[in-house]
DSSP file (Angstrom, degrees, kcal/mol; ACC not computed):
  #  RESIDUE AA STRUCTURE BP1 BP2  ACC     N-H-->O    O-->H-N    N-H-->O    O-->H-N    TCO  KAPPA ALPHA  PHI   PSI    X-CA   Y-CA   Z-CA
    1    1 A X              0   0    0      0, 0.0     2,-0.7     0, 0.0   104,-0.0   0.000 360.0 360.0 360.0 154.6    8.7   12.2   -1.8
    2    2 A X        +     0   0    0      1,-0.1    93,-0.1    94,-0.0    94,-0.1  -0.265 360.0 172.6 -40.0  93.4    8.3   12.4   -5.1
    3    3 A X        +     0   0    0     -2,-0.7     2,-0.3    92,-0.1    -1,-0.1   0.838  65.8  69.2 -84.9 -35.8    7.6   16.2   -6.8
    4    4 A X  S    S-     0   0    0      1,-0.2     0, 0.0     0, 0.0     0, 0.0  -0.738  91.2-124.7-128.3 128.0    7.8   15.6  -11.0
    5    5 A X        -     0   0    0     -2,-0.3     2,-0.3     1,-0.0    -1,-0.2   0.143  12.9-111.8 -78.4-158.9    4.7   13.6  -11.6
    6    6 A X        -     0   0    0     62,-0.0    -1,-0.0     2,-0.0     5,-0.0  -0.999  35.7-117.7-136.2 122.0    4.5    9.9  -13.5
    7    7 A X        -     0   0    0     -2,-0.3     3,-0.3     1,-0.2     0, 0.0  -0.143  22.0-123.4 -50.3 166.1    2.8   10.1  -17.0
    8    8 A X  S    S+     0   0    0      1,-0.2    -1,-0.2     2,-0.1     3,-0.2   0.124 108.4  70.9 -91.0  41.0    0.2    8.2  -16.8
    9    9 A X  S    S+     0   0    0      1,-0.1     2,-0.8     3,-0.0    -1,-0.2   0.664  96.1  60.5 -69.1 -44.4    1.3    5.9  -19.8
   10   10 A X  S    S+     0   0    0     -3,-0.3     2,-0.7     1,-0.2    -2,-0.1  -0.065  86.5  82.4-112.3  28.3    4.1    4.7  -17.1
   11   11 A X        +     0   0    0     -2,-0.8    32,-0.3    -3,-0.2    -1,-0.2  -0.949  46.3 135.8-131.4  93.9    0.9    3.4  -14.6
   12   12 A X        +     0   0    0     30,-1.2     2,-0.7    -2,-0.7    31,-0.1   0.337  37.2  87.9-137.8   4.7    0.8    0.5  -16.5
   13   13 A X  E     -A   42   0A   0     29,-2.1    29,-1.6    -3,-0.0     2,-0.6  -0.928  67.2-146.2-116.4 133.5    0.4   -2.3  -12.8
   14   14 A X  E     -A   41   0A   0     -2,-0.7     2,-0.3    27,-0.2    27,-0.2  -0.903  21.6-176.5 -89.8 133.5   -3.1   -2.7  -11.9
   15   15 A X  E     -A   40   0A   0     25,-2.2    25,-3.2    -2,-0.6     2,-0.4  -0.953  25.1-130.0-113.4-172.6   -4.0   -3.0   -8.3
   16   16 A X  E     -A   39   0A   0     65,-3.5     2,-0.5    -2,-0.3    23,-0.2  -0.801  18.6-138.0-117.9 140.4   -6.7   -3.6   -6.2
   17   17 A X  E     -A   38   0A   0     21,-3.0    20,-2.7    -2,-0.4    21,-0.8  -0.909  20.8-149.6-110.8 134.0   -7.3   -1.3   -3.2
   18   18 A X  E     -AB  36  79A   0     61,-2.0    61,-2.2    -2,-0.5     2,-0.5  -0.759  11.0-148.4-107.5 120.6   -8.4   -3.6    0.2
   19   19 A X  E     -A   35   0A   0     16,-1.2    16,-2.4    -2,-0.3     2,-0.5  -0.838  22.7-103.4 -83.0 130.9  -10.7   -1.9    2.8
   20   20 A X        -     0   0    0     -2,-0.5     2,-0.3    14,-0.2    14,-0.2  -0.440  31.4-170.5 -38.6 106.5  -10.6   -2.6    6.0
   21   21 A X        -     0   0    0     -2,-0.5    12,-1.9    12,-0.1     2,-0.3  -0.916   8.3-177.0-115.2 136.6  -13.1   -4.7    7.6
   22   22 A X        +     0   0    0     -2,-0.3     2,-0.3    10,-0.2    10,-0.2  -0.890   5.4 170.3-128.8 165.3  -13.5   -5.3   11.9
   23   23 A X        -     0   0    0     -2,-0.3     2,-0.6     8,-0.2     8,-0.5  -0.923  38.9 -85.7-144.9 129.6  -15.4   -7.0   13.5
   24   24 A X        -     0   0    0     -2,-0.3     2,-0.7     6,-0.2     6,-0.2  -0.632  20.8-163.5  83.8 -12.8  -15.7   -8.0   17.1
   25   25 A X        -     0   0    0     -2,-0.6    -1,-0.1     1,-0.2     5,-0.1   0.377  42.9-109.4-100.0  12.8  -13.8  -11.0   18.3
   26   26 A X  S    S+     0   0    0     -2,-0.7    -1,-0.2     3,-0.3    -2,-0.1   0.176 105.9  76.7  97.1 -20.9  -15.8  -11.8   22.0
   27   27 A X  S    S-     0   0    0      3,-0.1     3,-0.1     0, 0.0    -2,-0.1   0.607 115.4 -97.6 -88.3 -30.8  -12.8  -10.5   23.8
   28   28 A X  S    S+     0   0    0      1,-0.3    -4,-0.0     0, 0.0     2,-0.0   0.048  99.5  87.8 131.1  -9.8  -12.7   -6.9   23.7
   29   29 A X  S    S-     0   0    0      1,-0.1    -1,-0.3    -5,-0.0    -3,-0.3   0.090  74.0-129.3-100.6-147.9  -10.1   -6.7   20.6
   30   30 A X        -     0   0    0     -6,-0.2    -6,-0.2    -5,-0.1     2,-0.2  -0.660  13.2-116.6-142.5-161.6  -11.5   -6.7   17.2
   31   31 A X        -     0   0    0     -8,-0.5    -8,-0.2    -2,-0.2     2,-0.1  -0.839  22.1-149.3-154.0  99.1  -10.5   -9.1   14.2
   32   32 A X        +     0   0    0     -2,-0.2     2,-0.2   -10,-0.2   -10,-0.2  -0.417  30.4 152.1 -67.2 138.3   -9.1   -7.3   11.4
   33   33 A X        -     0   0    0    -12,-1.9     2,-0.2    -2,-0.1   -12,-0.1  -0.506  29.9-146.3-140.8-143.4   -9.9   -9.0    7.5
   34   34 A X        -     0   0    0    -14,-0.2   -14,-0.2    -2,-0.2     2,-0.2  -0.696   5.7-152.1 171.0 139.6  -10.0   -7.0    4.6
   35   35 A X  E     -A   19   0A   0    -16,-2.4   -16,-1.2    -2,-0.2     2,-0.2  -0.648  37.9 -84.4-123.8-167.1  -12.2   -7.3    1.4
   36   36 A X  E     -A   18   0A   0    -18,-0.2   -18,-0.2    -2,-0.2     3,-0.1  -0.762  43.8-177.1-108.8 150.5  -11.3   -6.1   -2.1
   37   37 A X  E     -     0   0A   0    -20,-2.7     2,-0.2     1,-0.6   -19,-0.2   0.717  41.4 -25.2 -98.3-123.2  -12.0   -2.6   -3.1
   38   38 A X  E     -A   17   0A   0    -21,-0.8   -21,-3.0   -23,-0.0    -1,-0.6  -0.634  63.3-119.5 -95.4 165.1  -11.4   -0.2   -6.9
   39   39 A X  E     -A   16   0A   0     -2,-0.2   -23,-0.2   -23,-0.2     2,-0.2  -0.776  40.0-174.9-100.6 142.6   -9.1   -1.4   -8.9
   40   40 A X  E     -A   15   0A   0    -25,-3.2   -25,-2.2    -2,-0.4     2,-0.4  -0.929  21.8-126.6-119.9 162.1   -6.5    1.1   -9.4
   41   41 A X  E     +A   14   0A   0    -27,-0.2    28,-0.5    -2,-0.2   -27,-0.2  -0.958  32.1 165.8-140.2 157.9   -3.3    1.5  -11.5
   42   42 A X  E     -A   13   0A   0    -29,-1.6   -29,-2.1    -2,-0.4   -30,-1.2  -0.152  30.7-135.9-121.7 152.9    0.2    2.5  -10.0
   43   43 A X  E     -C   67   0A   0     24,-0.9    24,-1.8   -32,-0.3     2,-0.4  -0.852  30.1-139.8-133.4 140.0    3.4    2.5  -11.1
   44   44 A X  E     -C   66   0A   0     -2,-0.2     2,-0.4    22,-0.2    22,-0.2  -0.838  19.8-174.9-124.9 132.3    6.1    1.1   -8.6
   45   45 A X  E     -C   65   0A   0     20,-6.6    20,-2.3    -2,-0.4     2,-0.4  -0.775  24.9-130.3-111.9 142.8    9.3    1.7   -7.5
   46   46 A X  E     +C   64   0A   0     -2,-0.4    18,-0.3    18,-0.2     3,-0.1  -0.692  28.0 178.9 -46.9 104.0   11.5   -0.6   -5.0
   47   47 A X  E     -     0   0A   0     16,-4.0     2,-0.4    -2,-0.4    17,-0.2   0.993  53.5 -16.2 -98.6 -45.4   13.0    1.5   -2.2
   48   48 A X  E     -     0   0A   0     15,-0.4    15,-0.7     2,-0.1     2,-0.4  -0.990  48.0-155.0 179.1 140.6   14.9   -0.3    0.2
   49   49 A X  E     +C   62   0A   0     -2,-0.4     2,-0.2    13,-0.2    13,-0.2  -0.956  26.7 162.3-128.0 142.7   15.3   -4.1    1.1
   50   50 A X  E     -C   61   0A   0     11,-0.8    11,-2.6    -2,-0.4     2,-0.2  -0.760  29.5-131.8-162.4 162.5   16.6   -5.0    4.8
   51   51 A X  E     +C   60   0A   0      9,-0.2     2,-0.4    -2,-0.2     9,-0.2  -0.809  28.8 171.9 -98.3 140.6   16.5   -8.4    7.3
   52   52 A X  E     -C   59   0A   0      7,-1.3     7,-2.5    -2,-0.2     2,-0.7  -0.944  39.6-110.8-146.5-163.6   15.4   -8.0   10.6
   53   53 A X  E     +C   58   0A   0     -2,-0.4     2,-0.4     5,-0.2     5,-0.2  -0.924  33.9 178.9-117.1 125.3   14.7  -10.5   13.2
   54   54 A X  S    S-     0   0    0      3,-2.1    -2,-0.0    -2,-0.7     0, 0.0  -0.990  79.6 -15.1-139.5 117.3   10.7  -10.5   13.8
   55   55 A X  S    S-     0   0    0     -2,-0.4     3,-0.1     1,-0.2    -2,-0.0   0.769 126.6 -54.5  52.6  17.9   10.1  -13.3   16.7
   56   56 A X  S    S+     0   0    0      1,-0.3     2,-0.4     0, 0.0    -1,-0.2   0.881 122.6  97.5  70.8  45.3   13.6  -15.1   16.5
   57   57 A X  S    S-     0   0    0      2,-0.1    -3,-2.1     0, 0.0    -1,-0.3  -0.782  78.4-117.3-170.5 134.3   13.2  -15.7   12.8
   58   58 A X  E     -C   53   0A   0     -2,-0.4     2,-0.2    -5,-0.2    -5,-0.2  -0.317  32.2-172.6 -69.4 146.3   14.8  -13.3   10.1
   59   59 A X  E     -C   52   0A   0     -7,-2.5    -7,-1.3    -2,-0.0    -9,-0.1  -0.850  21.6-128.2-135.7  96.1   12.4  -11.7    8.0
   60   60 A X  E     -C   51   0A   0     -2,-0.2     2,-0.6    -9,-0.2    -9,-0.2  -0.274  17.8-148.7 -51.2 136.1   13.1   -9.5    4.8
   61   61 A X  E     -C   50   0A   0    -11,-2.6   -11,-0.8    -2,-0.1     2,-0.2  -0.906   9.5-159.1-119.7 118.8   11.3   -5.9    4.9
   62   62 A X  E     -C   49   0A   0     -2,-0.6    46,-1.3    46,-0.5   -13,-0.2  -0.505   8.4-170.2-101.3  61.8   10.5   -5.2    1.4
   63   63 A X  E     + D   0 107A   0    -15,-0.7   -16,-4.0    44,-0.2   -15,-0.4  -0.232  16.3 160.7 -55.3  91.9   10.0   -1.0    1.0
   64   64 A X  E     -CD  46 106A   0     42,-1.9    42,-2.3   -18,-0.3     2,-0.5  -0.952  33.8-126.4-129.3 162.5    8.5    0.2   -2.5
   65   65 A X  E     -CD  45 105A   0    -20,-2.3   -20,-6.6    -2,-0.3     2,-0.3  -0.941  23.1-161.8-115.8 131.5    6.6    3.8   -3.7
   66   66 A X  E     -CD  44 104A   0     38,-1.1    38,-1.8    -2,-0.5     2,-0.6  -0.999   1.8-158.9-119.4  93.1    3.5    3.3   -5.3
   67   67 A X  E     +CD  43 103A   0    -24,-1.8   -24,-0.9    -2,-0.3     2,-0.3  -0.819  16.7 164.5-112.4 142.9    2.2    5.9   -7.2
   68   68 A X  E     - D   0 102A   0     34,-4.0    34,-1.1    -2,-0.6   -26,-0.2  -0.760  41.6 -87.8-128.8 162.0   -1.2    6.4   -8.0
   69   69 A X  E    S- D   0 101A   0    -28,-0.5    32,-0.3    -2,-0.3    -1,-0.1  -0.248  72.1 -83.0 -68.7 158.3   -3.8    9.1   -9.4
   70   70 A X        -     0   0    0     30,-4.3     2,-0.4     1,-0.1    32,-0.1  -0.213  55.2-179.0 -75.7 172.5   -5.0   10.8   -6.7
   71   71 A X    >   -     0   0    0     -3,-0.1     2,-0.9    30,-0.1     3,-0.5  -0.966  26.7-122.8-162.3 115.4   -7.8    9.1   -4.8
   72   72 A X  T 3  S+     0   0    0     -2,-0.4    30,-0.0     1,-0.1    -2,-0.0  -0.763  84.1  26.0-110.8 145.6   -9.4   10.6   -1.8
   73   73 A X  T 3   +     0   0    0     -2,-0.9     2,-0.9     1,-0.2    -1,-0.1   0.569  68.2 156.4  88.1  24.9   -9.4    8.6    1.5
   74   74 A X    <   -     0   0    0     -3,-0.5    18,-0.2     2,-0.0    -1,-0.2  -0.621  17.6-180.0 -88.3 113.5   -6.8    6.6    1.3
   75   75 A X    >   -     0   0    0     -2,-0.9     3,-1.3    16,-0.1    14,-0.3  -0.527  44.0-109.1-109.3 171.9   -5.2    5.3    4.8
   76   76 A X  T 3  S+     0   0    0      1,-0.2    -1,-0.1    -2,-0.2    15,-0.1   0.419 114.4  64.6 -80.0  18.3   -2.4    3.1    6.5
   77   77 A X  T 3  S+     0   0    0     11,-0.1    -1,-0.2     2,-0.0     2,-0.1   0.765  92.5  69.1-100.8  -6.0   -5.2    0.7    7.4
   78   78 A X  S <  S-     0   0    0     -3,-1.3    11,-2.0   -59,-0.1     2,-0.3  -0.397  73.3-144.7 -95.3 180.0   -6.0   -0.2    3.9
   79   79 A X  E     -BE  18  88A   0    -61,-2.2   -61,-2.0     9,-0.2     2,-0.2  -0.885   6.1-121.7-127.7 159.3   -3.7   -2.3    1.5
   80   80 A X  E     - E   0  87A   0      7,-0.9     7,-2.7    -2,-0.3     2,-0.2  -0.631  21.4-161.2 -84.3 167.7   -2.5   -2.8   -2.2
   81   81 A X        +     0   0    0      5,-0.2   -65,-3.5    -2,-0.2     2,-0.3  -0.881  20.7 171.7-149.2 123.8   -2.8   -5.8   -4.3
   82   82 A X    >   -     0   0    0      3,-0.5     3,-3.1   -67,-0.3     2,-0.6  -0.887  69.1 -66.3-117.8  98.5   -1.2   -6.8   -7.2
   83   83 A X  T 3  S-     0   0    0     -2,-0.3   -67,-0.1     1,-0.3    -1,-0.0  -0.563 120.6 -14.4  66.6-121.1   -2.1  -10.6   -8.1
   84   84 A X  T 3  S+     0   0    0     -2,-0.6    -1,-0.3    -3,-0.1     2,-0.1   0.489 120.0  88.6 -82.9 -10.9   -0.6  -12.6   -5.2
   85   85 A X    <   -     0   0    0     -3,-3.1    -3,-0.5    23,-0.0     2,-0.4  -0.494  60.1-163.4 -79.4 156.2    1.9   -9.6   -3.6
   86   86 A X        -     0   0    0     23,-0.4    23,-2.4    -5,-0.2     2,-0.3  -0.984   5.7-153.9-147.1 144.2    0.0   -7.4   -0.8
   87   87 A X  E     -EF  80 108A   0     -7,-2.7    -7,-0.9    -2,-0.4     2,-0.3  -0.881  11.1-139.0-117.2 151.2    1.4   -4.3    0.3
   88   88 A X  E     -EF  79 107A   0     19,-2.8    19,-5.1    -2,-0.3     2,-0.6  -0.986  30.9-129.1-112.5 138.6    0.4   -2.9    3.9
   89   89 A X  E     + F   0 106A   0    -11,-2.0    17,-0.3    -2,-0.3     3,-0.1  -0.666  33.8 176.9 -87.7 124.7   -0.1    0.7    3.1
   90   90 A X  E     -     0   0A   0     15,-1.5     2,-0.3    -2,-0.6    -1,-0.2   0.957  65.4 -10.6-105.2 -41.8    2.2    2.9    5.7
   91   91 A X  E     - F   0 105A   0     14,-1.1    14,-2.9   -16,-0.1    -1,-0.5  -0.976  53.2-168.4-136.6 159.0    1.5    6.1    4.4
   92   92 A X  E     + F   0 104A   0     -2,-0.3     2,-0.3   -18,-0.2    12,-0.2  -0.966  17.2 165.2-135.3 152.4   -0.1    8.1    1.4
   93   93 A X  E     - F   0 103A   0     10,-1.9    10,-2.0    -2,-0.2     2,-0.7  -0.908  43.8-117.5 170.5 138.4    0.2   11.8    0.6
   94   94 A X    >   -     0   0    0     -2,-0.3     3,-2.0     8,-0.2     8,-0.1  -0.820  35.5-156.9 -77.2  90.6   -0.5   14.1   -2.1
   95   95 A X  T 3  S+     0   0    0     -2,-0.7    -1,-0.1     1,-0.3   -92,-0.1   0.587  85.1  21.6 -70.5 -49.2    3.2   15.3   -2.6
   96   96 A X  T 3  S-     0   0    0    -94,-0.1    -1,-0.3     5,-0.1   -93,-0.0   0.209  99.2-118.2 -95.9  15.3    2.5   18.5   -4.2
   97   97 A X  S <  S+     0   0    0     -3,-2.0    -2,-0.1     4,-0.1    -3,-0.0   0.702  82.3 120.4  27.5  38.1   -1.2   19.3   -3.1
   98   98 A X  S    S-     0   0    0      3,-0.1    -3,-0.0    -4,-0.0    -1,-0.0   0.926  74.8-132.5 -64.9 -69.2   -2.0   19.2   -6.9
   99   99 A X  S    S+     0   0    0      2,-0.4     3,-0.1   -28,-0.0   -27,-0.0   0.741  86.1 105.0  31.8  73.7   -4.7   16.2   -6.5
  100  100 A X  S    S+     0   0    0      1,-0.9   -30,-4.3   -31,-0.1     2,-0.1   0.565  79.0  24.2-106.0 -68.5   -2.7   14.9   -9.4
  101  101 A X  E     -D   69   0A   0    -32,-0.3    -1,-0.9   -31,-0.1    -2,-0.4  -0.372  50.3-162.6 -99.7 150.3   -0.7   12.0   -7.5
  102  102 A X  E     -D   68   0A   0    -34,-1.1   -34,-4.0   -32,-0.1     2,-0.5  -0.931  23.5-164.1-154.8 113.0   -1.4   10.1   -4.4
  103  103 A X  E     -DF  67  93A   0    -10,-2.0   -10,-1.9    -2,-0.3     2,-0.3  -0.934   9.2-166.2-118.2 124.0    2.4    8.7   -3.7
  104  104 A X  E     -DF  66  92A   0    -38,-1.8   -38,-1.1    -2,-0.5     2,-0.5  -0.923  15.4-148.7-117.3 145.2    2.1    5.9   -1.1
  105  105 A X  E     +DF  65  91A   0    -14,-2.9   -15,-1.5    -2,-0.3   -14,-1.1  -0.820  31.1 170.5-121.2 142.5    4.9    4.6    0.5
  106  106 A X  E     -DF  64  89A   0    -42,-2.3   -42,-1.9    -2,-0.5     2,-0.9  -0.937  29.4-138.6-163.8 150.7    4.4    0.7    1.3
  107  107 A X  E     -DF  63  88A   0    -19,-5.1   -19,-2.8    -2,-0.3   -44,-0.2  -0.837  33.2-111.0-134.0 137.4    6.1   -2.4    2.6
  108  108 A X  E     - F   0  87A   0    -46,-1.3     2,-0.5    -2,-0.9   -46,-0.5  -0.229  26.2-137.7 -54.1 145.2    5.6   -5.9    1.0
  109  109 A X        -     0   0    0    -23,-2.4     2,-0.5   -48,-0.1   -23,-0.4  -0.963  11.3-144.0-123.6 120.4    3.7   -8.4    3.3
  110  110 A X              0   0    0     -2,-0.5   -25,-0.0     1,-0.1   -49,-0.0  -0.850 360.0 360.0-100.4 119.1    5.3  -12.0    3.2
  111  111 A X              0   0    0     -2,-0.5    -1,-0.1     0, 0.0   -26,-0.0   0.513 360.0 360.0 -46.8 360.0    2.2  -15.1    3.4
């Protein structure tokens, strides 16, 4: 991860951070939704693009670092948003235990 912090001039994409909401579903499982949260802003880097095969249909796996000021409570059940993209958040961690930065590591979610 990331050590040398990001001005913040160079946090210049707003997104919106999605809580988790469950609910229920009569069955025993729940039903995951997710409603919108703070707005924060990030700036965001592209790590790593691959296909894989998800149900017998290729799928691109989109990889980017998101960093953001640090924020406490932030988990892999919540998400980013920017405009139309959602990111599902796979992890976040303060990289230097500063509470400067909160560098989340994230993979693009295709509708």
């Amino acid at each position: 991860m990331r050590t040398k912090p990001i001005p913040i001039g160079a946090r210049s994409r707003r997104f919106v951070l999605e809580l988790p909401l469950e609910r229920p579903d009569g069955f025993g499982g729940v039903i995951r939704s997710y409603a919108p949260g703070p707005q924060v802003w990030g700036a965001i880097e592209m790590l790593s693009g691959a296909e894989r095969v998800r149900a017998d249909r290729p799928e691109q796996a989109l990889t980017h670092r998101v960093t953001l000021r640090y924020r406490e409570g932030v988990t892999g059940a919540m998400r980013l948003s920017a405009g139309l993209r959602r990111f599902a958040i796979r992890t976040a961690a303060d990289p230097d235990g500063s509470r400067r930065d909160l560098v989340c590591l994230v993979e693009e979610m295709k509708p």
